[in-house]
C-alpha positions as a printed NumPy array, in Angstrom:
array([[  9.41 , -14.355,  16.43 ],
       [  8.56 , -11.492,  13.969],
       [  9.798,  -7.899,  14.597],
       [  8.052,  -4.259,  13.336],
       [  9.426,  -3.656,   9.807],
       [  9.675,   0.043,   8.295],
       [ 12.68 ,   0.339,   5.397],
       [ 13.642,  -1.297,   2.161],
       [ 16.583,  -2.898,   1.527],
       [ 19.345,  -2.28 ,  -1.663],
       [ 21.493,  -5.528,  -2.354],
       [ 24.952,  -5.87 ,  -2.768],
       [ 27.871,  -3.528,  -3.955],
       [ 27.684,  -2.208,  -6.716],
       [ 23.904,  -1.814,  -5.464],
       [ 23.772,   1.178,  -2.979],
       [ 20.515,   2.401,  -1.105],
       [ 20.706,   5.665,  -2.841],
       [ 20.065,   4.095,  -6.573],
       [ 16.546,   2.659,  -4.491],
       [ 15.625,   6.497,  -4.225],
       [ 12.492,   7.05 ,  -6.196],
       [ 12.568,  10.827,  -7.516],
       [ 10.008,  13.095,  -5.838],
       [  7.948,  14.757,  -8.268],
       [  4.641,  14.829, -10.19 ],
       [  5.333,  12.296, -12.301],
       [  5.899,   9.785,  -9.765],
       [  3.872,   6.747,  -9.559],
       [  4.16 ,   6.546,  -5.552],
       [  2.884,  10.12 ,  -4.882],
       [  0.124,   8.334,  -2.379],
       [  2.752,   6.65 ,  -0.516],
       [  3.537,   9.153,   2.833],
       [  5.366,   9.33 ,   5.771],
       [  3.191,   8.84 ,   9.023],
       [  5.129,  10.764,  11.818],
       [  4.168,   9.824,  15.327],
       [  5.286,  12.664,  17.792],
       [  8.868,  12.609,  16.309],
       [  9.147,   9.272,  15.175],
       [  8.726,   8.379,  11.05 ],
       [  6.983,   5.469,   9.939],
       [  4.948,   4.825,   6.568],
       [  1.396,   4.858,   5.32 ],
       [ -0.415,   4.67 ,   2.007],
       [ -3.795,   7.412,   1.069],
       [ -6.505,   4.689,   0.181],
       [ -9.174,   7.475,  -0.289],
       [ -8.764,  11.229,  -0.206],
       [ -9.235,  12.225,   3.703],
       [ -7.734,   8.787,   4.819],
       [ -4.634,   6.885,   5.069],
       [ -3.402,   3.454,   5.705],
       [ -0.753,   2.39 ,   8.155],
       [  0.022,  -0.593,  10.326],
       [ -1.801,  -0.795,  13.811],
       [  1.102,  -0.852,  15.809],
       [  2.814,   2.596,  14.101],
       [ -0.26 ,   4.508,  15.753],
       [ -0.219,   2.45 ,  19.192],
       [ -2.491,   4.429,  21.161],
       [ -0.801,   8.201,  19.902],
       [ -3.531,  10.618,  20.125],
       [ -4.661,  12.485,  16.477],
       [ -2.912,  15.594,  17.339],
       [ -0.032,  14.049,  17.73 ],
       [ -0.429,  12.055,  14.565],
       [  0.101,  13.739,  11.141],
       [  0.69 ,  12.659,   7.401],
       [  3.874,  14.005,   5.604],
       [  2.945,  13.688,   1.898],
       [  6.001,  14.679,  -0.646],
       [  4.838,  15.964,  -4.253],
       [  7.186,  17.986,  -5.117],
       [ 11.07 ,  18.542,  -5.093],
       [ 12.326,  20.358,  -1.571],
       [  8.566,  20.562,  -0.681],
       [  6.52 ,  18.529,   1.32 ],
       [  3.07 ,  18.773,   2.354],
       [  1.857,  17.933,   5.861],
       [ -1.918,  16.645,   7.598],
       [ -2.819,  16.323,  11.029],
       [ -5.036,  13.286,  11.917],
       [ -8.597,  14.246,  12.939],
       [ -9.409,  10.578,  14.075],
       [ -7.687,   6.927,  14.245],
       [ -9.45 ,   3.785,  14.366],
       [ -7.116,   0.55 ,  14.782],
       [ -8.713,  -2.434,  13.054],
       [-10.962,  -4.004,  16.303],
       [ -8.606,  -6.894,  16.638],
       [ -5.366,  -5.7  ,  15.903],
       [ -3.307,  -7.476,  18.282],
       [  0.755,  -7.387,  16.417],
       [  1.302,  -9.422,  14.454],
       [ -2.326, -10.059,  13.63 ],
       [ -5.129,  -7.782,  11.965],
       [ -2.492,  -5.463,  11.867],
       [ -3.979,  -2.198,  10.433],
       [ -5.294,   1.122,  11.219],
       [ -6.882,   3.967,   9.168],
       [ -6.272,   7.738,   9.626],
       [ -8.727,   9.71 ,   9.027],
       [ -6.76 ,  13.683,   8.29 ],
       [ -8.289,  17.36 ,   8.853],
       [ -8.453,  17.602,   5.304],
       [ -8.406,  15.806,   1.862],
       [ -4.913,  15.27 ,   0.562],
       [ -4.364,  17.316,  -2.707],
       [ -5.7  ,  16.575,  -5.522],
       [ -2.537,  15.496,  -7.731],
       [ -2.122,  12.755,  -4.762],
       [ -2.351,   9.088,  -7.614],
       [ -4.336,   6.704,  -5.476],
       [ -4.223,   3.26 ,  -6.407],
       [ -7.125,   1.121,  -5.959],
       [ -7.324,  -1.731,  -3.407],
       [ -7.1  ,  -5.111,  -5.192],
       [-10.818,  -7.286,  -3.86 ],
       [ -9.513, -10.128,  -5.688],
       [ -7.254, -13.04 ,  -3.497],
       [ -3.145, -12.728,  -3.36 ],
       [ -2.236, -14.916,  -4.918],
       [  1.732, -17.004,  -3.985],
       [  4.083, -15.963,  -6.765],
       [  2.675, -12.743,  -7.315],
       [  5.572,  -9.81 ,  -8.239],
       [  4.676,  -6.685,  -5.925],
       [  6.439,  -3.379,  -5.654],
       [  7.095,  -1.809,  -1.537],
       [  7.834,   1.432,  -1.532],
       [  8.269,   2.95 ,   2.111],
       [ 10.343,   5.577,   3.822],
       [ 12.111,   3.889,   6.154],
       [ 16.007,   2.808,   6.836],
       [ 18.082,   1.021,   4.246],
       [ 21.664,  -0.314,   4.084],
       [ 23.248,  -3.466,   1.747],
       [ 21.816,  -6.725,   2.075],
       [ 25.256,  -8.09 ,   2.483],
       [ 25.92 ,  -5.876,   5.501],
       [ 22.659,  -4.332,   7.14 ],
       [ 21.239,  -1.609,   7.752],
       [ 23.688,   1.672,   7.4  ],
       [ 20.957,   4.632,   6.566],
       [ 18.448,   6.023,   8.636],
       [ 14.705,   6.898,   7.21 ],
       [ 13.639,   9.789,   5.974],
       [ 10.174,  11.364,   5.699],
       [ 11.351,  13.446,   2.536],
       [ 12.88 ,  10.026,   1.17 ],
       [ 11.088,   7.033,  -0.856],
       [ 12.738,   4.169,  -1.231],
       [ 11.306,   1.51 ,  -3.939],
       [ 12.051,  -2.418,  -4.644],
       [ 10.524,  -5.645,  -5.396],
       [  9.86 ,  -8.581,  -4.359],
       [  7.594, -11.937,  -4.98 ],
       [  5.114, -13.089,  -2.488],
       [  6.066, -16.544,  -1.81 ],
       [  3.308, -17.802,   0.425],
       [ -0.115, -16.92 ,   1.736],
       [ -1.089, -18.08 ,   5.216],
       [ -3.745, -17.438,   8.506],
       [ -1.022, -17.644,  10.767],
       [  2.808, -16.967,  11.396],
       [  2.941, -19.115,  15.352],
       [  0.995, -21.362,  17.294],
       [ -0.752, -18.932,  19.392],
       [ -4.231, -20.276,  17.926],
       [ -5.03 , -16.757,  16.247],
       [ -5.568, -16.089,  12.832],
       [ -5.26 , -13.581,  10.279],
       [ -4.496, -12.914,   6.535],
       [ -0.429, -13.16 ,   5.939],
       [  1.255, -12.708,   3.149],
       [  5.471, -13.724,   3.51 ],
       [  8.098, -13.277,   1.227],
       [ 11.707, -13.493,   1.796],
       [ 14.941, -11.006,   1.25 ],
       [ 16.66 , -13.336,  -1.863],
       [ 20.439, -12.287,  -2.61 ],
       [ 21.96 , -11.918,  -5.808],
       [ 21.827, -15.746,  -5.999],
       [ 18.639, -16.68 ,  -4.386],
       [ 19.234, -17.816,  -1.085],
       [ 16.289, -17.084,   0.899],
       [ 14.272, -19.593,   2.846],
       [ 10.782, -19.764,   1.191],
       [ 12.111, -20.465,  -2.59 ],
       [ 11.139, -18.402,  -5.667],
       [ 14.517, -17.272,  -6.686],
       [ 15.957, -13.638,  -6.726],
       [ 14.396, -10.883,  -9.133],
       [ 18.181,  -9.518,  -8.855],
       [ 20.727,  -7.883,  -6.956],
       [ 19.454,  -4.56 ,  -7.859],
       [ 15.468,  -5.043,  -7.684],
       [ 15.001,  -7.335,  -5.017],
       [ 13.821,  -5.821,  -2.167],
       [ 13.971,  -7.002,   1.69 ],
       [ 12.165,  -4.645,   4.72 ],
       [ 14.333,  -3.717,   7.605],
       [ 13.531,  -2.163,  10.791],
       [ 12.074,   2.011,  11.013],
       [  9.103,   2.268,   8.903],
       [  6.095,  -0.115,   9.471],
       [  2.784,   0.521,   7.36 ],
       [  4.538,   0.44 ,   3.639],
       [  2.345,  -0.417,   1.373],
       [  2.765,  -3.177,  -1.528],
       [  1.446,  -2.78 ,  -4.888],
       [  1.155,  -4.935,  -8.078],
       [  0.451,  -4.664, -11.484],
       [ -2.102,  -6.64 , -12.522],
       [ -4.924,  -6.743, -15.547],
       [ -3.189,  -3.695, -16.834],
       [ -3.63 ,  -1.605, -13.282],
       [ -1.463,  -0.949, -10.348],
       [ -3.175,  -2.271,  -7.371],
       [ -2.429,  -2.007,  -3.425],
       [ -2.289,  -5.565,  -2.191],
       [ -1.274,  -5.039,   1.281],
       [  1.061,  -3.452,   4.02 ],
       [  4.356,  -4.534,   5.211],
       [  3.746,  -4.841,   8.448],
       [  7.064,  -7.441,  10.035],
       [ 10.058,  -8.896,   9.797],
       [ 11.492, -12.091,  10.963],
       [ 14.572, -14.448,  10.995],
       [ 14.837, -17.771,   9.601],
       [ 16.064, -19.39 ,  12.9  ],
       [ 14.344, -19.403,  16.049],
       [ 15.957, -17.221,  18.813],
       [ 17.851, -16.011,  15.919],
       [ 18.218, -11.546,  15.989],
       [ 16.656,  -9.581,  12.926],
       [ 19.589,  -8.519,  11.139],
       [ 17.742,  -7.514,   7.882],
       [ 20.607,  -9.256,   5.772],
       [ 19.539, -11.445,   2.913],
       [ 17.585, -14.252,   4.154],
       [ 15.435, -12.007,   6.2  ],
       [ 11.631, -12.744,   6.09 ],
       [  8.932, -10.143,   5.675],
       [  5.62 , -10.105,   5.526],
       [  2.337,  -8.216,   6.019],
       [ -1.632,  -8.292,   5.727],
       [ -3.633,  -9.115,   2.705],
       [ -5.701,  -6.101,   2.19 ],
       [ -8.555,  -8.076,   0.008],
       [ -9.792, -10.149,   2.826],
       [-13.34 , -10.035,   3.63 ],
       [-12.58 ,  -8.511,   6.832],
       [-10.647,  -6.467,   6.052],
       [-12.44 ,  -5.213,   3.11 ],
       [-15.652,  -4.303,   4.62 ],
       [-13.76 ,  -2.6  ,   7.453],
       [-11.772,  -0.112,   5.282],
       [-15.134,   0.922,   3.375],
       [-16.926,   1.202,   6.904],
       [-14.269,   3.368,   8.172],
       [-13.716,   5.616,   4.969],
       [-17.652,   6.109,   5.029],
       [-17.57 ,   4.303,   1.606],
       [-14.715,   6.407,  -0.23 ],
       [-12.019,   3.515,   0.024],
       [-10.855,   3.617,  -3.78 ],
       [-11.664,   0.449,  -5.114],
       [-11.522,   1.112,  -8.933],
       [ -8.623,   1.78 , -11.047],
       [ -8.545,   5.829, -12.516],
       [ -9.082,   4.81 , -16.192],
       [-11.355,   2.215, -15.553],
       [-14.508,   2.769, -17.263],
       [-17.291,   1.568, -14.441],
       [-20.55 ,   0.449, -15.672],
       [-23.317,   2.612, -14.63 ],
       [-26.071,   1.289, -12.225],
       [-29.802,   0.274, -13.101],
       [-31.355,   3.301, -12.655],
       [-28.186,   5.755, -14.238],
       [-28.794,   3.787, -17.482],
       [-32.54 ,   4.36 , -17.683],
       [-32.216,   7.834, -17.26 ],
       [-29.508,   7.724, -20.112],
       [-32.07 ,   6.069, -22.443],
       [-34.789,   8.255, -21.367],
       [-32.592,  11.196, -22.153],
       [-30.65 ,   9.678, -25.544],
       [-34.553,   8.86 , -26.836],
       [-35.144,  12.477, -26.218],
       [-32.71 ,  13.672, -28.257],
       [-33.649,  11.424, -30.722],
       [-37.236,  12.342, -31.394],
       [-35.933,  16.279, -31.243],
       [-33.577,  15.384, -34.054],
       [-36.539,  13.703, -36.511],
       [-39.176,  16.407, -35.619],
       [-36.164,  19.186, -36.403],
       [-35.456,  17.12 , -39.714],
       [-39.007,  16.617, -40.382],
       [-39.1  ,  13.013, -40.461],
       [-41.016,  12.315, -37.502],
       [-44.211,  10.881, -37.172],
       [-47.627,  12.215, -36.415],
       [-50.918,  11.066, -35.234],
       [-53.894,  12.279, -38.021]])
């Protein structure tokens, strides 16, 4: 059975969570990566455009927008908060499956907010991702031992190590993506070997709707949301040690894709900030038009145009 997931995980001694702390500030390569409080309970979400944020289906259960709000921290000792206008779950979320829901805030979030685009292109097995979420933490030798924070990012890594439409045999489907919580030697269930004691990264209970990122082609994409946990053992209690499972929905498929633009009224950011995107059809005849222009200014100002006798 999988479980809600919401934290990040440090490994063993000499490993603590606090060196898994990323450093508020502008600088910060997370900045779009917020805490999505529900009444008085924390959980995480990611800003995929600017008046919209990402978070797991479940986190929002059927909370009202007012009682809904996005705790964004840019700054040292500072945080900025955003009351939900709207929330629309994805139309078949039904935990674990199709697992997402977008909130739409009162306002854009601010403008120094670094959103990373949404990867189109498949997950692929083996891929290296980065979660960063604000959730609970503790040793992966021992469990979980701190509580989550909404002024607190935690940040580790992880490899995907499968890809699949289904996590029981309940007959639904969905897009999965499962790795496992290796420990300084490797000894989770799915295989791929541990990225080290003090990177890898497992998710733990008190934060569901962290995002997970990936650098790819030279750009830092989101590739989907940490949405579960699970043990390796049937019957078996979550204790978020290593070995722990985790896992979440692959933001590039289909579905999913044309959802998030529908529901962002076409501002989902799909295209990295220093991307240069080629202009359409009728944005490069106007620049012709307009570069002939100042052309033929140019040779009648020199003199060298031509003329009709």
């Amino acid at each position: 059975a999988v479980s809600p997931v919401h934290a990040l995980m440090a490994g063993q001694a000499p490993d603590t969570p606090a060196l898994r702390v990323e450093a508020i500030g502008p600088v910060s390569p997370w900045r779009a990566t917020v805490s999505v409080v529900v009444g008085s309970a924390a959980y995480s979400g990611v800003v995929i455009a600017p008046r919209f944020v990402l978070t797991a289906a479940h986190v929002v259960g059927g909370a009202s927008p007012q009682d809904v709000r996005a705790v964004l921290n840019l700054a040292p000792g500072a945080q900025t908060s955003i009351t939900a206008e709207s929330i629309v779950r994805f139309p078949t979320a039904n935990f674990p499956y199709d697992d997402l829901a977008v909130i739409r805030l009162q306002s854009p979030v601010p403008a120094e907010v670094l959103i990373h685009p949404v990867r189109e292109a498949p997950l692929e097995a083996g891929q290296q991702v980065t979660l960063v979420g604000h959730g609970a933490s503790g040793n992966g030798n021992v469990g979980v031992s701190v509580p989550g924070s909404s002024s607190v990012r935690r940040v580790g890594r992880n490899v995907v190590d499968s890809i699949r439409d289904t996590t029981d045999d309940s007959g639904r489907t969905s897009a999965f993506f499962l790795f496992d919580f290796d420990g300084p030697s490797g000894n989770g269930s799915l295989g791929a070997g541990t990225l080290g004691n003090a990177v890898e990264t497992g998710a733990a209970g008190g934060d569901s709707g962290s995002p997970v990122f990936a650098d790819i082609d030279g750009a830092t994409w989101l590739v989907g949301l940490t949405t579960f946990v699970a043990s390796t053992a049937q019957g078996v209690p979550v204790d978020y040690r290593f070995g722990t499972l985790g896992g979440g929905m692959v933001l590039s498929h289909p579905r999913f894709m044309a959802w998030l633009r529908t529901v962002t009224g076409n501002t989902l950011v799909t295209t990295p900030a220093d991307t240069d995107v080629p202009l359409p059809p009728w944005a490069l005849g106007a620049l012709a038009a307009a570069l002939t222009a100042t052309l033929m200014r140019a040779r009648q100002a020199s003199g060298t145009g031509s003329r009709r006798s």
